[in-house]
C-alpha positions as CSV (number, residue, x, y, z in Angstrom):
1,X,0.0,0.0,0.0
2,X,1.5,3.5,-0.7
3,X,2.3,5.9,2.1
4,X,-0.4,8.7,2.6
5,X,-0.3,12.0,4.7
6,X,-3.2,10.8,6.3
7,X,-5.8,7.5,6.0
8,X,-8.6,7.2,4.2
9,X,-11.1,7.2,6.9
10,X,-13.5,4.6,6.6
11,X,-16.8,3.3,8.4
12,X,-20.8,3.4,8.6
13,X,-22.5,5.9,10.5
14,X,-21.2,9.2,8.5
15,X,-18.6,11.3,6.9
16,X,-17.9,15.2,6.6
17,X,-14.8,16.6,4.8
18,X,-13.8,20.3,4.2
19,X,-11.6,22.3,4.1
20,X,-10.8,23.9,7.9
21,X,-11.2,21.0,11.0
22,X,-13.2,23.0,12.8
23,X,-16.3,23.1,9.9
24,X,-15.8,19.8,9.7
25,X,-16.3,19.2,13.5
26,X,-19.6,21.1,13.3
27,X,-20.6,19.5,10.5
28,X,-19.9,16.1,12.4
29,X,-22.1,17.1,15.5
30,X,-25.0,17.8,13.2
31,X,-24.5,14.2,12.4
32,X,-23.9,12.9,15.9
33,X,-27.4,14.9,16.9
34,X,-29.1,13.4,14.5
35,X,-29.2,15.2,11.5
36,X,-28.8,14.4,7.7
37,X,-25.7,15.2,5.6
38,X,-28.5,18.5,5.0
39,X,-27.9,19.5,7.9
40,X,-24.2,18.5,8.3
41,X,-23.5,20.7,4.8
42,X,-24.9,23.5,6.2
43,X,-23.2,23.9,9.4
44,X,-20.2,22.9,8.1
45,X,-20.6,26.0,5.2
46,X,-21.9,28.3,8.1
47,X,-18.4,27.7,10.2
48,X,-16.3,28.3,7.1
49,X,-17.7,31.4,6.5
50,X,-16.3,32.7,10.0
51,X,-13.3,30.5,10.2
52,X,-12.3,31.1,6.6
53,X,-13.1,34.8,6.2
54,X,-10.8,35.4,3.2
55,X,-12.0,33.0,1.2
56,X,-15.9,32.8,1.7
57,X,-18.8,34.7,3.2
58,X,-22.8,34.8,4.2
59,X,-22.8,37.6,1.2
60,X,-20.9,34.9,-1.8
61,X,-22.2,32.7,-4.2
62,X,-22.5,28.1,-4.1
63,X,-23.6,25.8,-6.4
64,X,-24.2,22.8,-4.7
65,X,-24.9,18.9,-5.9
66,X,-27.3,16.5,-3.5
67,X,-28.0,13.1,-4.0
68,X,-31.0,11.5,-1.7
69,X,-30.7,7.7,-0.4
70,X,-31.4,5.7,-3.4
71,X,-31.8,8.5,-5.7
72,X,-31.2,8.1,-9.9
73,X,-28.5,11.1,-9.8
74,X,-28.0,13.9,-7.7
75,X,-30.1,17.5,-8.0
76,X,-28.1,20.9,-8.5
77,X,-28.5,23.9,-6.3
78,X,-27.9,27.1,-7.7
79,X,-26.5,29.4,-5.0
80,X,-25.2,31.9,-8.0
81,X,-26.9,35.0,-7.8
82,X,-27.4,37.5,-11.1
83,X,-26.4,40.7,-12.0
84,X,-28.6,43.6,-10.5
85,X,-31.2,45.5,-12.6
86,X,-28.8,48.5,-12.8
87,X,-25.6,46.7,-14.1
88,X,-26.0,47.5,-17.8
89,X,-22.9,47.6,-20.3
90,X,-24.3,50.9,-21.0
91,X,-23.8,52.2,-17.4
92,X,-20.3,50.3,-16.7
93,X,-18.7,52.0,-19.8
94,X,-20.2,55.1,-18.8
95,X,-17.2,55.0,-16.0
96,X,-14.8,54.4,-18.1
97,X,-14.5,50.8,-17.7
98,X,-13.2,47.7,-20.1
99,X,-13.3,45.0,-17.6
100,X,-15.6,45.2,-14.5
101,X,-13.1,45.3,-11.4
102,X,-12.3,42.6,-9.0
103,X,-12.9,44.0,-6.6
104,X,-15.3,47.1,-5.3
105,X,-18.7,47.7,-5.4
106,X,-19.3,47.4,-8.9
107,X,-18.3,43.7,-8.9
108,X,-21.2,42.3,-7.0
109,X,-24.0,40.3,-7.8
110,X,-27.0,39.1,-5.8
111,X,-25.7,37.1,-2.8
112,X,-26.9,33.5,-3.5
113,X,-25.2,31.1,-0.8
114,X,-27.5,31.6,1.7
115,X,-30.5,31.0,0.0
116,X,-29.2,28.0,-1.6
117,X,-27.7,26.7,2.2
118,X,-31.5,27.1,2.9
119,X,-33.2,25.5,0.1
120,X,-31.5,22.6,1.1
121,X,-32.0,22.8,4.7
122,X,-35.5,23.2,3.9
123,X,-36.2,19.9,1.9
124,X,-33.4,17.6,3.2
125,X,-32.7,18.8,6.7
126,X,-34.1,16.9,10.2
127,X,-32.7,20.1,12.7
128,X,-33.7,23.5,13.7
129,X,-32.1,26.4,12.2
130,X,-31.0,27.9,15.4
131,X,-29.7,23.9,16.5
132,X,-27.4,24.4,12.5
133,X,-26.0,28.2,12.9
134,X,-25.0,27.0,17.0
135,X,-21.2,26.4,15.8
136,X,-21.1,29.2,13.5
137,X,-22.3,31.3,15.8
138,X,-20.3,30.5,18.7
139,X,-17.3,31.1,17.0
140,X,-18.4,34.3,15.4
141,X,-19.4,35.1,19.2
142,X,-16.6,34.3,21.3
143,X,-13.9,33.7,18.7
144,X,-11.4,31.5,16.8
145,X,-7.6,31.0,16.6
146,X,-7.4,32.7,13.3
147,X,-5.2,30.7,10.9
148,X,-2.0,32.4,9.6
149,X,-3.2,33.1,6.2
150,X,-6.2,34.8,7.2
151,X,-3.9,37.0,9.4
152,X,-1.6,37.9,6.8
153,X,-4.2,38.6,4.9
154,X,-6.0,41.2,6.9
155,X,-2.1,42.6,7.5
156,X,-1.9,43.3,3.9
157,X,-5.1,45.1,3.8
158,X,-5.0,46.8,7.0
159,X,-3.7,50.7,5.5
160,X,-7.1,50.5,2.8
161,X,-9.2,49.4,5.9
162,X,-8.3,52.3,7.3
163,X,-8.1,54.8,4.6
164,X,-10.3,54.0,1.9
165,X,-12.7,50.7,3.5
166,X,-13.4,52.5,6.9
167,X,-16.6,49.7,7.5
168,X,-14.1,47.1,7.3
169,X,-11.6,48.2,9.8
170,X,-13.8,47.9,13.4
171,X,-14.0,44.1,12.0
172,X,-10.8,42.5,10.6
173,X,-8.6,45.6,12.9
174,X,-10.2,45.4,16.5
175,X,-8.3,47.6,18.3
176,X,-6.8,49.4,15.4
177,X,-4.5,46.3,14.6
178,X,-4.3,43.3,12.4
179,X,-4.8,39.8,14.8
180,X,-1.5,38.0,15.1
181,X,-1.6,34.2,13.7
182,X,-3.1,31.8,16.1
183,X,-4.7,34.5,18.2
184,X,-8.3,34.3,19.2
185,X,-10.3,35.9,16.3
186,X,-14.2,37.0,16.6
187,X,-16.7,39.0,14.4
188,X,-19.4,40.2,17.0
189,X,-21.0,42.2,14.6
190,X,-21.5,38.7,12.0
191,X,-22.7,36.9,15.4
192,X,-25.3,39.3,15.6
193,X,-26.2,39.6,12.1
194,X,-26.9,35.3,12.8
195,X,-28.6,35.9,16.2
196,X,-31.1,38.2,15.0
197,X,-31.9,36.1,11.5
198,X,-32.3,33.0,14.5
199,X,-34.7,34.9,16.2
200,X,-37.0,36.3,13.6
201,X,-37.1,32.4,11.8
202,X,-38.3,31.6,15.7
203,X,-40.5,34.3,15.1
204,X,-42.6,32.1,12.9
205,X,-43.8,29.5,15.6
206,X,-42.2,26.3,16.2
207,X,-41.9,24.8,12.8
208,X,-38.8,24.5,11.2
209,X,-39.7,25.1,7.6
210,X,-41.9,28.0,8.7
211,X,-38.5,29.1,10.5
212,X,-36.1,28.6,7.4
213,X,-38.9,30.5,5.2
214,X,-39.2,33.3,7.7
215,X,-34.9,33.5,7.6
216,X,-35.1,33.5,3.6
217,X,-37.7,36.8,3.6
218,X,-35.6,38.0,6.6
219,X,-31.8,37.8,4.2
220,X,-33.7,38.6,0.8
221,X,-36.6,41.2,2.0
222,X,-36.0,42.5,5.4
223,X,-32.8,43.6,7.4
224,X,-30.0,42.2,5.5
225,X,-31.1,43.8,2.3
226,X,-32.2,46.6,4.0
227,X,-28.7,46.9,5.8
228,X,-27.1,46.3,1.9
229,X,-29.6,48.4,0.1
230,X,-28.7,51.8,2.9
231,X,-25.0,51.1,2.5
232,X,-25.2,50.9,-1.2
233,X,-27.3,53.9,-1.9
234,X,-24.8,56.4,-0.8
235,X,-20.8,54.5,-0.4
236,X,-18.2,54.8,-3.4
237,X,-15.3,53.3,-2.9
238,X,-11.9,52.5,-4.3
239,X,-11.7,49.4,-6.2
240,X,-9.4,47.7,-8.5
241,X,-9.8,49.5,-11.2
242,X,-8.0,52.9,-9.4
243,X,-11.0,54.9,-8.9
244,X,-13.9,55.0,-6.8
245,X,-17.2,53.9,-7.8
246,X,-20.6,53.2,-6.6
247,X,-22.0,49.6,-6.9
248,X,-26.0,49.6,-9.0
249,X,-27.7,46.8,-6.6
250,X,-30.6,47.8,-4.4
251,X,-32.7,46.0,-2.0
252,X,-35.2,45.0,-4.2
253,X,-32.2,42.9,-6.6
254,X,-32.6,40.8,-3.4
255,X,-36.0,40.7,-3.4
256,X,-36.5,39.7,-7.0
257,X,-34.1,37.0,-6.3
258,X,-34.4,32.9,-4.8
259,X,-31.9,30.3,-5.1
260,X,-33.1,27.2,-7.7
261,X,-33.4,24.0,-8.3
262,X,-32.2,22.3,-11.6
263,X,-31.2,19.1,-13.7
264,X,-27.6,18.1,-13.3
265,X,-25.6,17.3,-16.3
266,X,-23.6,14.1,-17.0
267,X,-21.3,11.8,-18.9
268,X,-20.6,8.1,-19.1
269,X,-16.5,7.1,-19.1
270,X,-15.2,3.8,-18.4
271,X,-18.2,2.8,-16.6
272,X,-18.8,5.4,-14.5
273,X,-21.0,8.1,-14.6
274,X,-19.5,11.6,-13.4
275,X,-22.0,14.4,-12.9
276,X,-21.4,18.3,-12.7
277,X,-23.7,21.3,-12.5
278,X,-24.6,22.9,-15.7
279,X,-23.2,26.0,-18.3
280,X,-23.1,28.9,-15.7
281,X,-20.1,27.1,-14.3
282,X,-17.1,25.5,-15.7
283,X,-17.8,22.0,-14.7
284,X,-18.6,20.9,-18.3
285,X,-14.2,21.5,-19.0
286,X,-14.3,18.2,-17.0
287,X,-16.9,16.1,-18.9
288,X,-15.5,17.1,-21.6
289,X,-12.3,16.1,-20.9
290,X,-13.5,12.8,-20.1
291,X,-14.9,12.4,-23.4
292,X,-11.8,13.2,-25.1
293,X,-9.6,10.7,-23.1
294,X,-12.4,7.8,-23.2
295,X,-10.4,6.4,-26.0
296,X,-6.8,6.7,-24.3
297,X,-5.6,3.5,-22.3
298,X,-4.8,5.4,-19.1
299,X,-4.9,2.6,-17.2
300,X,-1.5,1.4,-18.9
301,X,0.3,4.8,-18.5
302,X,2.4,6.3,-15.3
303,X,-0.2,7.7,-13.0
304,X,3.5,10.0,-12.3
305,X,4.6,10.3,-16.0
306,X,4.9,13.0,-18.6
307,X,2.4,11.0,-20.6
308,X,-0.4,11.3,-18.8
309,X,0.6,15.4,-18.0
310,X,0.8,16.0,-21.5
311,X,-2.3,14.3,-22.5
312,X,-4.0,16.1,-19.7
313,X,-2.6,19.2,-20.0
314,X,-3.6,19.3,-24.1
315,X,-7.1,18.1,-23.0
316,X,-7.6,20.9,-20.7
317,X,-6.7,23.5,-23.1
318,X,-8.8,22.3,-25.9
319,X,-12.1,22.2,-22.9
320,X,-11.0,25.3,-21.7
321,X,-10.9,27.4,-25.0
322,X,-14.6,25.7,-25.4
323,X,-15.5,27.3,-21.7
324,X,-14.2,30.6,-22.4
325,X,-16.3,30.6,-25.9
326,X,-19.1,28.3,-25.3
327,X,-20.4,28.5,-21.8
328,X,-21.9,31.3,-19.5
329,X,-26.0,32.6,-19.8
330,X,-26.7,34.2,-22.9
331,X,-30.1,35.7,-24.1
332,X,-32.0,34.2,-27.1
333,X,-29.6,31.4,-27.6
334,X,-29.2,28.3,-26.5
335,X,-25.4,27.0,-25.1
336,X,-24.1,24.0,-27.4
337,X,-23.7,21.6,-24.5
338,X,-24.9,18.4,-26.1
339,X,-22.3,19.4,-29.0
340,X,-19.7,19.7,-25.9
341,X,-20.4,16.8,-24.6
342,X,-20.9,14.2,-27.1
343,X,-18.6,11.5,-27.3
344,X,-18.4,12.6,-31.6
345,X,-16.9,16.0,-30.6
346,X,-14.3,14.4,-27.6
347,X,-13.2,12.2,-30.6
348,X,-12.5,15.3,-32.7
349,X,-11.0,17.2,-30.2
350,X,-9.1,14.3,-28.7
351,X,-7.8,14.3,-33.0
352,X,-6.1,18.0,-32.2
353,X,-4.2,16.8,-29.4
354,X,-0.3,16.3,-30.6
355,X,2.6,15.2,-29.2
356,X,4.2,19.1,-28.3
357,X,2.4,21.5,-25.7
358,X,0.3,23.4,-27.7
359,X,0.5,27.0,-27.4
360,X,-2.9,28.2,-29.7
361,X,-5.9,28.9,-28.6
362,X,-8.6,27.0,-30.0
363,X,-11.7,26.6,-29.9
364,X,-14.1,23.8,-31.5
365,X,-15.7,24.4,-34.8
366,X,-19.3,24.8,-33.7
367,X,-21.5,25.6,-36.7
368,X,-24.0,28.5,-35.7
369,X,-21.6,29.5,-32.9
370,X,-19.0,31.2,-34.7
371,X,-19.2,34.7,-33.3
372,X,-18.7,33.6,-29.8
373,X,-15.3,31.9,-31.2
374,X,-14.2,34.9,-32.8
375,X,-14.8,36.9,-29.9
376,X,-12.7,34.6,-27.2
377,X,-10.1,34.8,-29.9
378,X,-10.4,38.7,-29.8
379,X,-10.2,38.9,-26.1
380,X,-7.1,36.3,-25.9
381,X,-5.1,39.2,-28.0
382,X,-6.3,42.1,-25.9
383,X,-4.0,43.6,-23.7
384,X,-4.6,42.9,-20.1
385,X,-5.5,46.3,-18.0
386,X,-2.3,47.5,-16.3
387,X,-4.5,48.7,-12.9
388,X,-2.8,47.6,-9.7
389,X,-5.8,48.8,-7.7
390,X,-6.5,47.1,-3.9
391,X,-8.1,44.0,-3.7
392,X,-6.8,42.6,-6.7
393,X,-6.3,38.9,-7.7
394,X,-9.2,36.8,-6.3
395,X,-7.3,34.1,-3.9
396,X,-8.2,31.3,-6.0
397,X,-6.5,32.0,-9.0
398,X,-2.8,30.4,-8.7
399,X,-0.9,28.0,-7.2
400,X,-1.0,28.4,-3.2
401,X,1.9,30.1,-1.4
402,X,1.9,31.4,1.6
403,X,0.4,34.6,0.4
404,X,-2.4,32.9,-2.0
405,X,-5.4,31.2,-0.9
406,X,-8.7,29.8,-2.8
407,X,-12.1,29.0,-1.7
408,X,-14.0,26.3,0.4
409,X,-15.4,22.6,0.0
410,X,-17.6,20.9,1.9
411,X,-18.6,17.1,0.9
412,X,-20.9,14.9,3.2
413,X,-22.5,11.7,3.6
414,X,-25.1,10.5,6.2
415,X,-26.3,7.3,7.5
416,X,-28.7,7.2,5.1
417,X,-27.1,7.5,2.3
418,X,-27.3,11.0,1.6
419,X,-24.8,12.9,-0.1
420,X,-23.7,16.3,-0.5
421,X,-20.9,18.1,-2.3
422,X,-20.8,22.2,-2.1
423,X,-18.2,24.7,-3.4
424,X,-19.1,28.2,-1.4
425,X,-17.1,31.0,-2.0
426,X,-17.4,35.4,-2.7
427,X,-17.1,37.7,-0.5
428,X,-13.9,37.5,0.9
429,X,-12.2,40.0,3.1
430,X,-10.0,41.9,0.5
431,X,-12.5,42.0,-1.9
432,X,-14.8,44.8,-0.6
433,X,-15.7,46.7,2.4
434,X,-18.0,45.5,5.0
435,X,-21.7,46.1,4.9
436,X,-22.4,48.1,8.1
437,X,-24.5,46.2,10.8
438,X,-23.8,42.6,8.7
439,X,-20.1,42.5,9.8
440,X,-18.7,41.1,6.5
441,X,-18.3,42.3,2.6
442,X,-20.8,41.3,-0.3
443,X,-19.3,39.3,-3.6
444,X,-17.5,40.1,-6.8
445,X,-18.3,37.7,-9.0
446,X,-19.5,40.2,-11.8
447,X,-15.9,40.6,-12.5
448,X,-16.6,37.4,-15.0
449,X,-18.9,39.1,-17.5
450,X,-17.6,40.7,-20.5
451,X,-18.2,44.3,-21.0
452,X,-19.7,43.8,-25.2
453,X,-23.3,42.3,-26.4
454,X,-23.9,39.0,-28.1
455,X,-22.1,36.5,-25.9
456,X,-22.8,34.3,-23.6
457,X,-21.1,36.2,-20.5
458,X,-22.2,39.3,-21.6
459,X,-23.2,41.8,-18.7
460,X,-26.8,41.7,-18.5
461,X,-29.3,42.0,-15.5
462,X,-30.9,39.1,-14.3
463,X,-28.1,37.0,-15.7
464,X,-25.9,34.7,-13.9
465,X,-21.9,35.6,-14.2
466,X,-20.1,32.0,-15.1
467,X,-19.1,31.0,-12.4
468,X,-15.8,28.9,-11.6
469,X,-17.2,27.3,-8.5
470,X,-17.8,23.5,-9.2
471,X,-18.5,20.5,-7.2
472,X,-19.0,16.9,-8.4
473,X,-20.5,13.9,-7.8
474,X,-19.5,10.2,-9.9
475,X,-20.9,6.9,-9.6
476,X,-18.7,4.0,-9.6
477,X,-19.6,0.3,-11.8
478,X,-20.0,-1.1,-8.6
479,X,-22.9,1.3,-7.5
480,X,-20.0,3.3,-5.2
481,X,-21.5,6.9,-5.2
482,X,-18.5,9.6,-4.8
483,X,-18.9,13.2,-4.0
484,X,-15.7,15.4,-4.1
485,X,-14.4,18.7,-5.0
486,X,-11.8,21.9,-4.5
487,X,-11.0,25.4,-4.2
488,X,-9.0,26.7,-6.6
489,X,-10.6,28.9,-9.4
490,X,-9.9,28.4,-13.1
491,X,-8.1,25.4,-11.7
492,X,-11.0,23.8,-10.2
493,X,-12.0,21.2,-12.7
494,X,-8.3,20.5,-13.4
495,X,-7.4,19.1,-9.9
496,X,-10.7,17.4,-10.1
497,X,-9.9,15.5,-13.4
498,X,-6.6,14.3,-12.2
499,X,-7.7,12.9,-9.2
500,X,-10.9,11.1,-10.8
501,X,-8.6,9.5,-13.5
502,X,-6.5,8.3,-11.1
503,X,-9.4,6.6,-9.1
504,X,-11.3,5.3,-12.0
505,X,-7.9,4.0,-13.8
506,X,-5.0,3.5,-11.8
507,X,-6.7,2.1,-8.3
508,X,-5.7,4.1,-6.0
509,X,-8.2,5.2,-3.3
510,X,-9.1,9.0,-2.4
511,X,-6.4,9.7,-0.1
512,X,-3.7,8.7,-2.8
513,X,-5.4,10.1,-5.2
514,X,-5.4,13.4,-2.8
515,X,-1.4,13.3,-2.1
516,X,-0.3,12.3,-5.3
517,X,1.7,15.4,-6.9
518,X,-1.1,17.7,-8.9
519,X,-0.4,20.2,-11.9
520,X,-2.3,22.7,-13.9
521,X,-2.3,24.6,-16.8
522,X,-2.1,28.9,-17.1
523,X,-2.8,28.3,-20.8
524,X,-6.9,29.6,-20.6
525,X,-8.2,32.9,-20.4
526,X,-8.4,33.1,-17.0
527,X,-11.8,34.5,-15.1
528,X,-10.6,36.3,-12.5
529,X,-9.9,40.3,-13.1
530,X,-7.5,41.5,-15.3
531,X,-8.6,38.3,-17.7
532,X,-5.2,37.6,-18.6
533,X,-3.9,34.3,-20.2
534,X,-0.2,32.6,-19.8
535,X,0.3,30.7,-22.6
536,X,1.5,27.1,-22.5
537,X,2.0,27.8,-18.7
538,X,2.6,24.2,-16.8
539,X,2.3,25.1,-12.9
540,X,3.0,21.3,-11.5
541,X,4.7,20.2,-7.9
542,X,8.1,19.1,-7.4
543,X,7.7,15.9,-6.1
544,X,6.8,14.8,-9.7
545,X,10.1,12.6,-10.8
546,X,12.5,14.7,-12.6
547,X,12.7,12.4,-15.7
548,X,8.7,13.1,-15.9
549,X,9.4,17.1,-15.5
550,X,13.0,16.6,-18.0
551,X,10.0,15.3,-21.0
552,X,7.7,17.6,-20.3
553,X,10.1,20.4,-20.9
554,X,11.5,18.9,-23.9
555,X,7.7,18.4,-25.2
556,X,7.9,22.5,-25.3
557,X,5.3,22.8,-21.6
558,X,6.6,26.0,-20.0
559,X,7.4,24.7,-16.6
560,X,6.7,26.5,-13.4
561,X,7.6,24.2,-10.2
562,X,5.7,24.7,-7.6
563,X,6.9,24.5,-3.6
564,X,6.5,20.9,-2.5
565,X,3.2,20.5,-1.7
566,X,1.4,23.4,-2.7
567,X,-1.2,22.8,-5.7
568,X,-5.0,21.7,-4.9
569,X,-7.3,21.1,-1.9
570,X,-9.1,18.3,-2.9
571,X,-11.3,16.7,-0.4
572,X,-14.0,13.7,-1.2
573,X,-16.7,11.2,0.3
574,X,-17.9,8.2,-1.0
575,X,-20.2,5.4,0.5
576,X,-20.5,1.7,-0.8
577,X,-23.6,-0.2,-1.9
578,X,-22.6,-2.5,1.2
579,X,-23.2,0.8,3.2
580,X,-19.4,1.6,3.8
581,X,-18.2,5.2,3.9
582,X,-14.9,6.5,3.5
583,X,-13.8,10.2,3.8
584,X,-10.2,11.7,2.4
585,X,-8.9,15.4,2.9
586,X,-5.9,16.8,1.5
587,X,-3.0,18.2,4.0
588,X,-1.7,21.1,1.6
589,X,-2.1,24.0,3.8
590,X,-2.3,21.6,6.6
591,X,-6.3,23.0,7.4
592,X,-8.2,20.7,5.5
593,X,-10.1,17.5,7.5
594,X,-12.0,14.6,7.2
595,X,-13.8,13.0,10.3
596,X,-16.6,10.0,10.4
597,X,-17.3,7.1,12.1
């Protein structure tokens, strides 16, 4: 058996897996009490957004995949909220702007997490609200040892706090300074923002889905938009782009707005059946992927060797060039996915696929699509906006350092057999001020549409930005049903593919899957503000052997090594038609947990 950081945790009572210990421990006593992986999900996702602050908040954005007990395929959540009525092209270019910002006021959209945490609470939870925001709360309340990233984080951002984001500095600067690492950390003004949705949802009677619907008209109606729609009215702040502008959402862009439920979408490959949420979010890159490799005899190649990079690699930027042109939420036209994802068009692209890294980017030939080619070709040869404004970079969008960071995960599964895998993220701490009286900053996920009619991430009210945030679920030919995910941005489905293949071909379980060395590619156009691409970029880990990273230099891959243990935050559940779970969590950034029993 190979040596893992950690075991792959196994029994048959219930699993939870994320991405800081301490989510995972609430998540755990939801399970312990009695609740469902519903329940479990949702404690866990309310902990991360105090214990992670940097990368996720009560104001971001989730998609979210559950699968009930004996259930045909899972069901998608959509926790990505739309662009306000007032964010027209028309008004962004009026300010002088290309590219919306990454960061500022003028980058959010609807805040859609919360309503999608309670859509699911709703229909597949067993506990109170108040019993599932306990944990979150607490720690909000009395406080946390604040990792070190989180800290550094708020160190770097402490002079705009206090200069230009004067909402933000009472919260992440109490008592005029950043925390130190380690130090207890709390947010009073977030643990009252909880308490008082608690006790208007008790408000309701005794109930608990008259409770959760009282909470949902409290966020989306009462005093949290009221408490976004004051703020926005009159603040204009700095943002990424160098100047100061005011963000266009109101109160009643919250109003107008309720989390969804829709279809999931789904290939076959090698027998099992791998399932991702739809064309708002990148998860079709990884379908198609699969489709293009289905022909490939993985299973006889070096899990560790420059073969299976390359092939990867190539596959990535072929599904990626399709993303960038193909996928978002346009008007009046419908997104090619069957095209995408047929197993005809993988056999095509896999035909493009050579044996030197490709440096082109290329899009498929999609008859009926062509101006939404031409235009990802246009934006690839744009120059990339030279603005070194504050809160710039989203923390997802490279390989982790020490001064990088990404989003959350959260997969679970009950004793039922109930599964749940969620990728919540937005609103992190450098990326705008605080909303007074909420204690933390709304999203900026509008930096993904493009600023020009006719495509299909075109600004647009009422339209959902494509989002990067993906979680999966896979069924196994054995009945085994997986759920598993990442942080990580653009790089997302790319962490996710590697680790699948090596499950589904070279038998390893989730855990060495997990620490086996991961790579990526920089060669897309990448959604994070300023858009920029880094053509035939290979970011991959050092512990790859050096004969694998000798080829794949001499193949023509512009290498970037990474530090040891640095790339990806996998995490992943799965449970057994004999009714054995098992639970895996990788240690890069040595935060990430798994727990069951």
């Amino acid at each position: 058996m190979t040596f893992t950081t950690r075991p792959e945790i196994s029994g048959t009572f219930g699993m939870v897996t994320s991405t800081h210990w301490l989510a995972t421990a609430a998540g755990m006593k939801m399970l312990e009490a009695g609740g469902s992986a519903a329940d479990a999900a949702v404690a866990t996702g309310f902990v991360l957004n105090v214990v992670e602050p940097h990368l996720n908040g009560p104001l971001g954005d989730m998609p979210l995949l559950f699968r009930a007990a004996g259930a045909e395929e899972p069901v998608v959540i959509c926790g990505q909220g739309t662009a306000p009525a007032g964010a027209t092209i028309d008004h962004y270019r009026a300010q002088g702007l290309t590219r919306i910002p990454g960061s500022g006021l003028l980058a959010t959209v609807v805040p859609g997490a919360f309503d999608a945490w309670m859509l699911l609470l709703r229909d597949h939870g067993r506990l109170p609200l108040a019993d599932v925001l306990a944990p979150a709360i607490h720690y909000a309340r009395h406080g946390h040892p604040i990792l070190p990233r989180v800290a550094n984080e708020i160190a770097g951002m402490a002079d705009v706090f206090r200069t230009e984001w004067p909402t933000s500095a009472p919260v992440w600067l109490p008592g005029g300074s950043a925390p130190q690492a380690g130090a207890l950390f709390a947010n009073p003004a977030l643990a009252d923002f909880w308490e008082r949705l608690v006790d208007e949802a008790k408000g309701a009677g005794v109930d608990r889905v008259a409770q959760i619907e009282a909470a949902r008209v409290a966020f989306y109606e009462g005093f949290v938009a009221e408490a976004i729609d004051d703020f926005l009215r009159d603040a204009e702040v700095l943002d990424a782009s160098g100047q100061r502008h005011k963000g266009v959402m109101t109160g009643q862009d919250m109003a107008d707005w309720r989390a969804s439920f829709e279809a999931p979408i789904s290939v076959d490959h090698a027998g099992w059946t791998v399932w991702k949420c739809g064309g708002w979010t990148q998860g079709p890159v990884l379908l198609q992927c699969l489709q293009m490799l289905r022909g490939d005899d993985l299973a006889g190649m070096d899990p560790m060797g420059a073969e299976v990079v390359h092939l990867v690699t190539e596959a990535l930027k072929l599904a990626f060039a399709d993303r960038d042109a193909y996928l978002g939420e346009p008007n009046g036209k419908d997104l090619p996915l069957k095209t995408l994802l047929s197993a005809e068009y993988g056999v095509a692209r896999r035909a493009e696929i050579g044996d030197n890294a490709s440096f082109d980017f290329r899009p498929g030939s999609i008859a009926g699509y062509e101006g939404w080619a031409n235009a990802f070709r246009a934006h690839v040869a744009e120059p990339v906006p030279d603005n070194t404004g504050i809160g710039i970079g989203e923390p997802t969008m490279a390989h982790m350092t020490a001064k990088k960071g990404d989003t959350c995960h959260v997969d679970v599964v009950d004793q039922w057999g109930n599964m749940v895998s969620a990728t919540p993220s937005g609103g992190w701490l450098k990326s705008s001020p605080v909303v007074p009286g909420l204690g933390v900053p709304l999203n900026t996920r509008a930096q993904m549409f493009w600023l020009e009619e006719g495509l299909p991430t075109s600004l647009a009210p009422g339209r959902r930005p494509r989002t990067t945030l993906s979680p999966s679920m896979a069924q196994a030919p054995d009945g085994a049903r997986l759920a598993f995910g990442t942080p990580g941005g653009d790089q997302q489905d790319q962490w996710q593919l590697t680790f699948l293949l090596r499950l589904i071909h070279h038998g390893m379980n989730m855990q060495e899957a997990i620490d086996g060395p991961l790579f990526h590619t920089g060669h897309l156009l990448e959604s994070f503000y300023p858009r920029g691409t880094r053509p035939g970029r290979l970011v991959i880990e050092p512990n790859f052997p050096k004969a694998t990273l000798a080829e794949l230099d001499r193949r023509g891959h512009r290498l970037e090594v990474s530090d040891p243990w640095a790339i990806g935050r996998l995490t992943a559940a799965r449970i057994r038609p004999d009714g054995i779970m098992s639970a895996a969590a990788t240690p890069r950034l040595m935060q990430a947990y798994a727990a069951g029993r």
